[in-house]
C-alpha positions in Angstrom: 32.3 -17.0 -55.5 29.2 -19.4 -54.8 30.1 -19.5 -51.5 30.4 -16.0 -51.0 26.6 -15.6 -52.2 25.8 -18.4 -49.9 27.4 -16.4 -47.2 26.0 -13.5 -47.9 22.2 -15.4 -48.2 22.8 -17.2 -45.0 23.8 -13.3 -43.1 20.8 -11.5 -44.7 18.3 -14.3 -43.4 19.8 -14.6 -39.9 20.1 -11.0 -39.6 16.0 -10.8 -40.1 15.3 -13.3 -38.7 16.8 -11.7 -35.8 15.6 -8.5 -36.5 12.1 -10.2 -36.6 12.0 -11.9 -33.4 13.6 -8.9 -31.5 10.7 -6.3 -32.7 8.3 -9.1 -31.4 10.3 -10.8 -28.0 13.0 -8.2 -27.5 15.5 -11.1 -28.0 18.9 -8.9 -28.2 20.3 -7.5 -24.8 18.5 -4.4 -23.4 22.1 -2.6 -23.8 21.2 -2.8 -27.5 18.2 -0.9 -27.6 18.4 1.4 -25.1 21.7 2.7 -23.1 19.3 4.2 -20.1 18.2 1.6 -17.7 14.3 1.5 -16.4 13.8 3.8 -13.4 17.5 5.7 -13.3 17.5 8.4 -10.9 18.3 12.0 -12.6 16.3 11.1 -15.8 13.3 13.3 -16.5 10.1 11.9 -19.0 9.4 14.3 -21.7 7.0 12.2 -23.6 5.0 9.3 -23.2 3.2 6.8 -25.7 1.5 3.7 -26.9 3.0 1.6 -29.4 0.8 -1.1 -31.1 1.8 -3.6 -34.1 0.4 -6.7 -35.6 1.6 -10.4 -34.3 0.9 -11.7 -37.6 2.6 -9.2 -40.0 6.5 -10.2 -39.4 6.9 -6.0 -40.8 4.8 -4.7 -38.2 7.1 -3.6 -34.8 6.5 -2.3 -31.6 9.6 -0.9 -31.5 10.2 2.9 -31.4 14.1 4.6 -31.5 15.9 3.5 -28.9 18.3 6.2 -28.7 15.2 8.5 -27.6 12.7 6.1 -26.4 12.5 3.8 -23.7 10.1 1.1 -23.7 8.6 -0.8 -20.9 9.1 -4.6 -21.4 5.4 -5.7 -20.7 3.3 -6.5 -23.1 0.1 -4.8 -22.7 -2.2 -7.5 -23.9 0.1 -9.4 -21.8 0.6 -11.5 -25.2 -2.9 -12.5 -25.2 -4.0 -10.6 -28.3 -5.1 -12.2 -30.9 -3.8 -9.8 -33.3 -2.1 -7.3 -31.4 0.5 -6.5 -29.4 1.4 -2.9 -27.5 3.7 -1.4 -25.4 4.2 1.6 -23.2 7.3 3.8 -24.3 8.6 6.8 -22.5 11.2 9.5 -23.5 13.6 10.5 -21.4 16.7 12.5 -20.6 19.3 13.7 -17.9 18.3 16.4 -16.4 21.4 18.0 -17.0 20.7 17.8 -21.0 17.5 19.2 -21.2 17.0 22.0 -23.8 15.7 25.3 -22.6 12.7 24.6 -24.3 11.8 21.4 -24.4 9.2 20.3 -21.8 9.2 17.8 -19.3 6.0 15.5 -18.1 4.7 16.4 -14.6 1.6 14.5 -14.4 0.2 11.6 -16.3 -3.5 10.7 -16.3 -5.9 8.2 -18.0 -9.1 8.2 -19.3 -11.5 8.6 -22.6 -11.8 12.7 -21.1 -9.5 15.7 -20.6 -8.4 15.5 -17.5 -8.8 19.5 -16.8 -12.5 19.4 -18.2 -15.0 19.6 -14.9 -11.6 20.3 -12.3 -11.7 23.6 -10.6 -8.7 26.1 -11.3 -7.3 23.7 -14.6 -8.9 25.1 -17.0 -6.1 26.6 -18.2 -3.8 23.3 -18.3 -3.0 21.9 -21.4 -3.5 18.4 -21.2 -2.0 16.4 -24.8 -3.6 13.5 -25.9 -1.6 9.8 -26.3 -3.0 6.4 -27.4 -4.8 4.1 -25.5 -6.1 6.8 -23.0 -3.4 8.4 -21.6 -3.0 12.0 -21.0 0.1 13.7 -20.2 0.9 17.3 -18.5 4.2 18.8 -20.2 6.0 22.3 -18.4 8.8 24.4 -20.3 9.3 25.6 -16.4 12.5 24.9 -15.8 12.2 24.9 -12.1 9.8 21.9 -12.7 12.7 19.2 -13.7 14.0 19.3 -10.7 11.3 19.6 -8.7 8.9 16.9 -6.9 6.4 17.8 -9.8 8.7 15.9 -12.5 7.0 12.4 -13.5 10.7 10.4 -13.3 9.6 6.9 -14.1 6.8 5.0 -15.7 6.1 1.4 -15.1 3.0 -1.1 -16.2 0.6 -3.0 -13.8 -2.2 -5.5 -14.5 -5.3 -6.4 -12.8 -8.2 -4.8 -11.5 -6.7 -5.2 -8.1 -3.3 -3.8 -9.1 -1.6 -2.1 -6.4 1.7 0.2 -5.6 4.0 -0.5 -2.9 6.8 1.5 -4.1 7.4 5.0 -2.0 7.1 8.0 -4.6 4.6 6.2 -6.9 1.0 6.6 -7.7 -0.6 3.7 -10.0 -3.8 5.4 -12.2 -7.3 4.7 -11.3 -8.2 4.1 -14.7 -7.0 1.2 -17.0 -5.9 2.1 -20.6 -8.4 2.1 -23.3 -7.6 -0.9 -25.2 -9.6 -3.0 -27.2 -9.3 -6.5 -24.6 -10.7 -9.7 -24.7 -13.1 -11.0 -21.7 -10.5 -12.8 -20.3 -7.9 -10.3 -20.2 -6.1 -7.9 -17.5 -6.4 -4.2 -17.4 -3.5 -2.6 -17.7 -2.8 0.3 -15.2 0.1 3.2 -15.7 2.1 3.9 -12.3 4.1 7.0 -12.4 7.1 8.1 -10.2 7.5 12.0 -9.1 10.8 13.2 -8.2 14.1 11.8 -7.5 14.3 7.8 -6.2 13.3 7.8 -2.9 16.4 5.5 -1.4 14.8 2.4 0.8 16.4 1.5 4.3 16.1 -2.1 5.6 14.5 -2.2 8.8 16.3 -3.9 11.9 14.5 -6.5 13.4 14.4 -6.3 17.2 13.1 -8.0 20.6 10.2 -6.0 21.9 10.6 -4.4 25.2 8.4 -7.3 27.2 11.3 -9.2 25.8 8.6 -11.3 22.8 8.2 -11.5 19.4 6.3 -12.9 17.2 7.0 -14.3 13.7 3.9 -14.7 11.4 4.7 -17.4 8.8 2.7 -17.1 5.4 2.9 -20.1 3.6 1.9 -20.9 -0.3 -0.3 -17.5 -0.9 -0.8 -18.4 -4.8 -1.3 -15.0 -5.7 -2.2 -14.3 -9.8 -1.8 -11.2 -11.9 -5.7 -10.2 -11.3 -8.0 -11.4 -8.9 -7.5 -15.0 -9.5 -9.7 -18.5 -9.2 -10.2 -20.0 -6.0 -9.3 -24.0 -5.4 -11.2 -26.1 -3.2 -12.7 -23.3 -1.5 -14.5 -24.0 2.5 -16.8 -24.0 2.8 -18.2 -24.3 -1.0 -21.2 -22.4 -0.5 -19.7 -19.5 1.7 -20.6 -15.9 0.0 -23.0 -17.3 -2.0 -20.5 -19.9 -3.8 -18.3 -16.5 -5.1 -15.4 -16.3 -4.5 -11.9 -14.5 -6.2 -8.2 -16.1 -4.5 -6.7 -13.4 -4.1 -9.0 -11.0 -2.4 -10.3 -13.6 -0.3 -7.0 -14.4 0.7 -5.4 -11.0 1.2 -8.8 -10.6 3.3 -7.8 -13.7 5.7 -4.1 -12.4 5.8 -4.6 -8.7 6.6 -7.2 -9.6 9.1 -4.8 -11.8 11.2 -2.3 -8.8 10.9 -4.2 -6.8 12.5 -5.3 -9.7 15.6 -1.9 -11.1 16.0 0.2 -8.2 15.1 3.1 -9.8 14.4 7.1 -8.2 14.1 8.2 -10.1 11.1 6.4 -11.9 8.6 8.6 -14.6 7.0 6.8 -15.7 3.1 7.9 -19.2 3.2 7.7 -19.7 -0.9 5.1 -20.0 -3.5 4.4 -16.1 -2.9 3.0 -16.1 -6.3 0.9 -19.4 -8.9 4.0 -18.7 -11.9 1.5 -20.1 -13.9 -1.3 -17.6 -13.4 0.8 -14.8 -12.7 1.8 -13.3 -16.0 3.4 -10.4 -14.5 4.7 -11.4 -11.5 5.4 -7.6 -10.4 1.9 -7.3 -10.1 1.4 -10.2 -7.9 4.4 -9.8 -5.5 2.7 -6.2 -5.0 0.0 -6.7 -3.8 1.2 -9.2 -0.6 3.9 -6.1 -0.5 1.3 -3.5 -0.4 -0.7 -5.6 2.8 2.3 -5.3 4.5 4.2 -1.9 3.9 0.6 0.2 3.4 -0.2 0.1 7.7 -0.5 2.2 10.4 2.7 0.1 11.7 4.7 -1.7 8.6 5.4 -4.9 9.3 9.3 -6.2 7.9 9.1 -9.5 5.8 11.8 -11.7 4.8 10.9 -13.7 1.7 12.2 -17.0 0.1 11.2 -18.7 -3.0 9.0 -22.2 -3.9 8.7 -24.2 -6.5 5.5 -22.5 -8.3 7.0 -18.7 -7.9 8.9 -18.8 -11.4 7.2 -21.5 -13.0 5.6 -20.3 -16.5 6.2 -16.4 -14.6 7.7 -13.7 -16.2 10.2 -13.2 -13.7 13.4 -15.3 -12.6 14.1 -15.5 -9.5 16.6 -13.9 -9.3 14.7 -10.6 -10.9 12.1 -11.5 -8.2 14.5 -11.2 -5.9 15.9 -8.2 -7.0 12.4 -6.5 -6.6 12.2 -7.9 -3.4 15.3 -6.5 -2.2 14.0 -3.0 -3.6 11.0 -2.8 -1.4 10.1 -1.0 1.6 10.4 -3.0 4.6 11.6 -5.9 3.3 14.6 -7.8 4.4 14.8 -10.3 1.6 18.3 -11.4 0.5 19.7 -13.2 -2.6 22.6 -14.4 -0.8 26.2 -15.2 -1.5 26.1 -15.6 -5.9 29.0 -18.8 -5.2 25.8 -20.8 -3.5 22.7 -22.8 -5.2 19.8 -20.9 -5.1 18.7 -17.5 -4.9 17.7 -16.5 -1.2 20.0 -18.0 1.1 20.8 -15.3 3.9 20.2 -14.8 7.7 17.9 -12.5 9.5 19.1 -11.0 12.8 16.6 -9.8 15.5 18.7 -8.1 17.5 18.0 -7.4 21.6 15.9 -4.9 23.1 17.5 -1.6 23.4 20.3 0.2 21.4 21.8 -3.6 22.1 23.6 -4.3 18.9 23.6 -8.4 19.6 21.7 -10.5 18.1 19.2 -12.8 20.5 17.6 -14.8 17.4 19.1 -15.8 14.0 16.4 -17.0 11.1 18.1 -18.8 8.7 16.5 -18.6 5.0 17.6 -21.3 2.3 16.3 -21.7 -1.3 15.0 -25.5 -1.6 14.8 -25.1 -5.4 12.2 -26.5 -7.6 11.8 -29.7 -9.2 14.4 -32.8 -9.3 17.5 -32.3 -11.7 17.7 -35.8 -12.2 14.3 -37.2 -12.4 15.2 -40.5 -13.6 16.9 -41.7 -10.3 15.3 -38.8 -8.1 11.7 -38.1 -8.9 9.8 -35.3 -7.3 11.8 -32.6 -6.2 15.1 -30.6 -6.1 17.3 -30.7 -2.5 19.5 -28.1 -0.5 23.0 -28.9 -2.1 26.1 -29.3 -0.6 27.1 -25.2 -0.7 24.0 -24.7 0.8 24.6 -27.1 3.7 28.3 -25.9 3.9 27.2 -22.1 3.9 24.5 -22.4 6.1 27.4 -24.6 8.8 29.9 -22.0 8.4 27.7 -19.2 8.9 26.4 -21.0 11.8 29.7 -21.3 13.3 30.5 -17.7 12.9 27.4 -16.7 14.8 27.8 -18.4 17.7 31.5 -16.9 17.9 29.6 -13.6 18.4 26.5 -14.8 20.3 28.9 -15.5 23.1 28.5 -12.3 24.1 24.7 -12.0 24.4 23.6 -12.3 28.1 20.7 -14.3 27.4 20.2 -17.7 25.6 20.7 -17.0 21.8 18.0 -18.8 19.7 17.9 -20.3 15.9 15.7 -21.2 13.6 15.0 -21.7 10.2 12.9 -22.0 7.2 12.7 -23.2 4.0 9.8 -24.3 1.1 9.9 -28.3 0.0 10.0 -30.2 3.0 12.6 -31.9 4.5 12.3 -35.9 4.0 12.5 -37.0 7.7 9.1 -34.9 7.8 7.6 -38.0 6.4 9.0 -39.8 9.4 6.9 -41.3 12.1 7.5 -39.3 15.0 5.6 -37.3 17.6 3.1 -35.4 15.7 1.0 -32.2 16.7 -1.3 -31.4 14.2 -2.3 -33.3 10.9 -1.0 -34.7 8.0 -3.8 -34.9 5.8 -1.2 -35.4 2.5 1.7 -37.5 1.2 5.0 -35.7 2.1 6.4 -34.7 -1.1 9.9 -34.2 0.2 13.3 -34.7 -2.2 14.4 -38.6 -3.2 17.1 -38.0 -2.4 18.6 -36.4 1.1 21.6 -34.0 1.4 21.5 -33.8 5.0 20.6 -31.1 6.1 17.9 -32.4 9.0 21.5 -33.5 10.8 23.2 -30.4 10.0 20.2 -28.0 11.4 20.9 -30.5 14.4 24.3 -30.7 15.0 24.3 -26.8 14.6 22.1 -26.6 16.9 18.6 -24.7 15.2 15.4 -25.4 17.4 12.8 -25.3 14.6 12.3 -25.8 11.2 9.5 -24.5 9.4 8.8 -25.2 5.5 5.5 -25.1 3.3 4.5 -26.3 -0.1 1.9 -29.1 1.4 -0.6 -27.2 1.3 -3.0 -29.6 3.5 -0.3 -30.9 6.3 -0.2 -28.4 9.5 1.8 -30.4 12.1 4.8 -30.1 13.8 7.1 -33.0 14.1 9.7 -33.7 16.4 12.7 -35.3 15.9 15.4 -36.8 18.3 19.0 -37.5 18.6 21.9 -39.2 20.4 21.7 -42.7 22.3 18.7 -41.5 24.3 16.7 -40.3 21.5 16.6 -37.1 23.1 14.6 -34.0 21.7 16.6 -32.1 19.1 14.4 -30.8 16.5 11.0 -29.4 15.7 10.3 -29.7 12.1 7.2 -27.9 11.4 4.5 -27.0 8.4 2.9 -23.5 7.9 0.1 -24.9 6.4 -1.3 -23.3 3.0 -2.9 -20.1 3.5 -3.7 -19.1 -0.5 -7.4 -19.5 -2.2 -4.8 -20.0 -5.8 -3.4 -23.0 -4.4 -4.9 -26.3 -4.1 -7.1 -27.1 -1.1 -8.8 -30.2 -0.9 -8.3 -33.4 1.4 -11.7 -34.0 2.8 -12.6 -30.0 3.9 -9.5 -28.2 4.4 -9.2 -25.1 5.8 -7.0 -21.9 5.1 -4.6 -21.7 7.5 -1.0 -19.6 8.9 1.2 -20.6 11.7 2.4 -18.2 14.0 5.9 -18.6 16.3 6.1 -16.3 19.7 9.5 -16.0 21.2 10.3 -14.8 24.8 13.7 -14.1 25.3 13.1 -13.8 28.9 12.4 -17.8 29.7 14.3 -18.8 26.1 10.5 -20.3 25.3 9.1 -20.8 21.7 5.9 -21.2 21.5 4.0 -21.9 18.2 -0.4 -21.8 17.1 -1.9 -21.5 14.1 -5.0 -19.7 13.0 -7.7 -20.6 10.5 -9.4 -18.6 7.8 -13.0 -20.3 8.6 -14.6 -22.2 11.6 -13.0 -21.8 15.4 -11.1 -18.6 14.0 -10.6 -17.4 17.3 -8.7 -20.6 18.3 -5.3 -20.8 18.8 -5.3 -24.2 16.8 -2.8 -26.7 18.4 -0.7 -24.3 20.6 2.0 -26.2 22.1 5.5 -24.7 23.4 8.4 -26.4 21.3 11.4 -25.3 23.1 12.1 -23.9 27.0 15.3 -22.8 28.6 16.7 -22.7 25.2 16.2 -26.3 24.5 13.9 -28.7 22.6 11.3 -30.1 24.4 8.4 -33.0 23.5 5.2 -31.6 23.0 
């Protein structure tokens, strides 16, 4: 009998305990509170709302009924309330259960006014009030559930600089009214009309002079807001003010427009985890640069060290967003290798040609050591990685057989490689210890034997060079292992006046030439800094 009570004790705590921490972290499986997943195509909003409860009274919840609300899992203090926390919740159904009078939201607005005050031919819209600003419109019209008028999905950004990549949405120019500290992030409402719009990857192909150009973004730092600049050059420039990320997206968009590149490859540390509290928001906004052009320009994106550290996304959810977005050709890769973001990019030849004249290998380099004890520093390629990357190297080159012209590789990856700390023919500096793996898994002789031209990493922020590396008996030319330089204000700087910088790589199919230049944010920004052609008639050469 005693242990019966003490049974039934222990399952009464545990279950609020558990209770407690879900209404506060969402700790049970979103299956559990809600059976319709976040932006499902064929469900229609019919409300939408502001839920706020206390952090410090374990009764309080933010919770609303999950069988007819949805929330969005972002805190909109971003859990920097003292006292509060709030989130946005959103009711929805299937179209195909909607009562015949029961209204559906077609248009969502923010602001401390009615939205159909002051606008011309609204006067008669009945705009209903919700916490924390928000206004929705609501139709009985049944023709306007299935229409493009029909607000579909409802997500949260953060920042004043918040911005919406996503095809079909619209992010509000007004933040929600909430009662925020100085140091914390508007929260913006993006909305979603009409059905999902479905996302094709773009193909990659050689322009009809027979070039193209790769544009290599390396450690961007981007935050959730505008973000705090480190080591800025010159200190004094625009009057000592200066925000990362704008000054950045500034320096990158501009050099989109000069160099005008085919394929932008974000070689890691996309995002600072640790000032990027919604990572969404950050990944956005170098998404936006890109998609939001006259000509969109395809990106393929692999992960660094600092892109999930302290963030409120995995990689593998990064990922996942990646893969979601216009233009991009990111890849998670095969789930039975290490790391997420090991995949291939094919630019295929001019033409309706359906061969491939250049493959880009992408591979994850991790994070930090696993066993720091006997390896300090950081994490290496592992064997899967090395064995996926040879066999899918080896089935290439079955099929490149048929391409008339010389087929070119190359690759790229985040931590450097730890012959880049050898001493070898250098172009360019090395203003910084190379903070390559302890230990080495071999890949440098693998991208070799394979037969890749050029390697290209990032995540030392302050090296820019290009080092070559040889093979064989007579130390012949085999491999050009190069840095994109850091190109982010959120990142470190540093190392006696170092300047922003990205690393470009042309490649004419016609002579089988890579070339390679970089281009920096201040000073000689007109330069092509230390051009030098890396590889002719298909092969390696010195500099």
């Amino acid at each position: 009998m005693r242990s019966a009570i003490k049974l039934g004790v222990l399952t009464f705590v545990v279950f609020f305990v558990v209770v407690f921490l879900d209404s506060r972290f969402r700790v049970l499986p979103q299956a559990l509170h809600n059976h319709l997943p976040a932006h499902h195509d064929g469900l229609i909003a019919t409300d939408i709302t502001v839920k706020t409860c206390s952090r410090i009274n374990p009764l309080s919840s933010c919770n609303l009924d999950p069988e007819e609300w949805h929330r969005v899992e972002k805190d909109l203090y971003l859990n920097k309330g003292w006292t509060s926390q709030a989130f946005l919740h959103i009711k929805r159904r299937k179209e195909e259960e909607l009562k015949s009078d029961e209204k559906v939201v077609i248009d969502v607005k923010c602001g401390r006014l009615d939205p159909a005050v002051g606008e011309k031919n609204k006067g008669n819209e009945k705009w209903e009030s919700r916490k924390a600003g928000i206004w929705i419109l609501r139709s009985t019209r049944r023709h306007e559930s299935d229409s493009r008028e029909a607000v579909t999905s409802v997500d949260v950004l953060f920042g004043a600089d918040a911005v919406e990549p996503r095809p079909g949405w619209t992010i509000q120019e007004t933040p929600l009214l909430l009662d925020l500290s100085s140091d914390s992030l508007e929260a913006y409402v993006t909305i979603r009309h009409g059905r999902l719009q479905k996302v094709d990857k773009p193909t990659p192909r050689i322009r009809k002079d027979g070039r193209f150009k790769i544009m290599q973004i390396a450690d961007l730092h981007l935050s959730t807001g505008l973000g705090v600049c480190r080591d800025p050059e010159p200190p004094g420039y625009n009057g000592g003010v200066c925000d990362a990320d704008p000054r950045t997206l500034h320096f990158v968009s501009k050099l989109l427009d000069y160099e005008e590149p085919d394929l932008v490859v974000l070689s890691g540390d996309q995002i600072n985890g640790e000032t990027a509290p919604d990572a969404q928001s950050a990944i956005f906004k170098i998404a936006e640069l890109l998609v939001k052009r006259k000509n969109p320009i395809p990106y393929a994106a692999i992960f660094g060290n600092h892109d999930d550290e302290g963030s409120s996304l995995s990689r593998v959810a990064q990922m996942s967003l990646l893969e979601s977005l216009p233009y991009s050709l990111s890849e998670a890769g095969p789930a039975t290798v290490d790391g997420v973001g090991n995949y291939v990019v094919e630019v295929l030849a001019h033409g309706n040609s359906q061969h491939s004249a250049l493959s880009l290998y992408m591979l994850d380099t991790h994070s930090y050591s696993p066993d720091e004890r006997q390896f300090r520093g950081y994490d290496w390629l592992k064997e899967n990685q090395i064995n996926w990357f040879r066999e899918t190297s080896e089935a290439g080159k079955r099929k490149h057989k048929q391409y008339t012209k010389i087929h070119m590789d190359m690759a790229f990856i985040h931590i450097p490689l730890p012959e880049y700390r050898d001493d070898n023919e250098m172009v360019g500096k090395r203003l910084e210890p190379v903070t390559a793996p302890g230990f080495n898994s071999g890949f440098h002789d693998a991208l070799i034997e394979e037969g890749v031209l050029a390697v290209s990493c990032g995540h030392d922020h302050a090296n820019d060079y290009c080092s070559l590396s040889t093979a064989g008996k007579d130390a012949h030319p085999a491999l050009w292992m190069c840095y994109g330089g850091g190109s982010g204000f959120g990142g470190y700087g540093g190392y006696g006046g170092y300047h922003r910088r990205v690393r470009f790589f042309e490649i004419d199919t016609n002579s089988a030439r890579i070339t390679t230049w970089k281009r920096l944010e201040y000073g000689d920004t007109d330069a092509k800094l230390d051009e030098q052609i890396i590889v002719d008639g298909g092969a390696v050469i010195a500099g």
